[in-house]
C-alpha positions as CSV (number, residue, x, y, z in Angstrom):
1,X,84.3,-141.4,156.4
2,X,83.9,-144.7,155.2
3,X,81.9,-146.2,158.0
4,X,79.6,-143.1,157.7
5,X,79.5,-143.6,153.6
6,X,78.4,-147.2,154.8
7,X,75.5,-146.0,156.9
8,X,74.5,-143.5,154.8
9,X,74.3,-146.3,151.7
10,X,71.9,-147.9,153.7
11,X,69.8,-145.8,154.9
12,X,69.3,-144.8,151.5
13,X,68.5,-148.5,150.3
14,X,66.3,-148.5,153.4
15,X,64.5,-145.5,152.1
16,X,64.4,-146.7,148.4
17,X,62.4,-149.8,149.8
18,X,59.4,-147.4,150.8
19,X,59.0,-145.8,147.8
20,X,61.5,-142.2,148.9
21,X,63.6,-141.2,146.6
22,X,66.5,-138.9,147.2
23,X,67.0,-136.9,144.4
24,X,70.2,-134.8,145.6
25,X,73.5,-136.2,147.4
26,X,73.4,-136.7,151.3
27,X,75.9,-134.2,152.8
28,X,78.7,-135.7,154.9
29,X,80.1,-133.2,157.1
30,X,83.8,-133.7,157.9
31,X,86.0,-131.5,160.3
32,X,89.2,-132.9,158.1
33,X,90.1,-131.5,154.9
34,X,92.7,-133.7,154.1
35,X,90.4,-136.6,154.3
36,X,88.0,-134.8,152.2
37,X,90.6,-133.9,149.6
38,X,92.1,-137.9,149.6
39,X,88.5,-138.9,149.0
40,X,88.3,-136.5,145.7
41,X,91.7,-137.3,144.2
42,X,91.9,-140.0,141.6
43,X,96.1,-139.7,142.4
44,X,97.2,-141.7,145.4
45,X,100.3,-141.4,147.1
46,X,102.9,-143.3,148.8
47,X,101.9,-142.2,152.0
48,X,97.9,-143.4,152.1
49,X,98.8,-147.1,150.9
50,X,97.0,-148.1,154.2
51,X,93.9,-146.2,153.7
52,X,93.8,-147.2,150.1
53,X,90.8,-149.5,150.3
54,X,88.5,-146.7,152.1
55,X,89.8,-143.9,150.0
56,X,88.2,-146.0,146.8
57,X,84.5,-146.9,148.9
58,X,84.4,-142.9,149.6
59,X,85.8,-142.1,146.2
60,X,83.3,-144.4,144.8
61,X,80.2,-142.9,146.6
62,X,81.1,-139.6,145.4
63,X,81.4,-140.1,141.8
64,X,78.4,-142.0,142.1
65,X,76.7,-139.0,143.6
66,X,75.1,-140.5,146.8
67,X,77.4,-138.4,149.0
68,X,79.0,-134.9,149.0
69,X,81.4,-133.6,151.6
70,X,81.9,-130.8,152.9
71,X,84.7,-129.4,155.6
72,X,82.8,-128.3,159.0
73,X,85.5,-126.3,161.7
74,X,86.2,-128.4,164.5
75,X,84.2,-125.8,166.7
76,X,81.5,-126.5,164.9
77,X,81.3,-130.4,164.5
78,X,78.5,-131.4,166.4
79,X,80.0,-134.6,167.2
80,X,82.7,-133.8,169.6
81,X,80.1,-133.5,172.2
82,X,79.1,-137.1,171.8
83,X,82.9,-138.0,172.0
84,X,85.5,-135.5,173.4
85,X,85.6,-133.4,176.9
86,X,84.6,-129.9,176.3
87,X,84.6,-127.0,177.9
88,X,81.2,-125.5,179.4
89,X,81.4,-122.4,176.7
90,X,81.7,-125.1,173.6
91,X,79.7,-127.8,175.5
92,X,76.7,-125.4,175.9
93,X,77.5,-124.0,173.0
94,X,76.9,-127.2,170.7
95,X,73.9,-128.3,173.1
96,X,72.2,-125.2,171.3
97,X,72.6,-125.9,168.1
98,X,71.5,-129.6,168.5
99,X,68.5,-127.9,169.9
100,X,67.8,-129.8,173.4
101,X,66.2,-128.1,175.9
102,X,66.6,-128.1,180.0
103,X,63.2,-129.3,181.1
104,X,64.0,-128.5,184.7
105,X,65.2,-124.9,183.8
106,X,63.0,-122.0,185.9
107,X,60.3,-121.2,184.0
């Protein structure tokens, strides 16, 4: 989330710099809701000492309102089929809703 919270800081800067203004928070979509919930709680605990630093840079961009996340089901994450092997069902499946088309399909 934080390297996406990073992108998603810049493009907005990027944006600001010809004159667009975004006047709501960008959605980050995330298929974990454990990350999401870290992110939104002020308490840490002893188990996310490692992830401390990144918890506070997504904390940070929330309060500040440039991001709000939401939990997408892992069947539903467009992502995985950009980085995991799918099956053809959820393969084809996702290649829908991304919206791409088979130019050589039979007319």
């Amino acid at each position: 989330m934080a390297a996406v919270v990073c992108e998603l800081k810049w493009l907005k800067g990027l944006l600001a710099s010809l004159d667009v203004v975004l006047p709501s928070p960008m959605h980050l979509f995330c298929d974990s809701q454990s990350a999401i919930q870290l992110a939104q709680n002020p308490v840490f605990h002893e188990r996310t000492k490692h992830i401390e630093i990144d918890c506070h840079f997504v904390r940070d961009a929330i309060t500040e309102g440039i991001i709000k996340p939401f939990h997408v089901s892992t069947g539903e994450q467009l992502a995985d089929i950009f980085t995991k092997p799918l099956g053809v069902r959820q393969f084809h499946y996702l290649l829908r809703k991304l919206g791409t088309l088979d130019l050589h399909a039979p007319v």
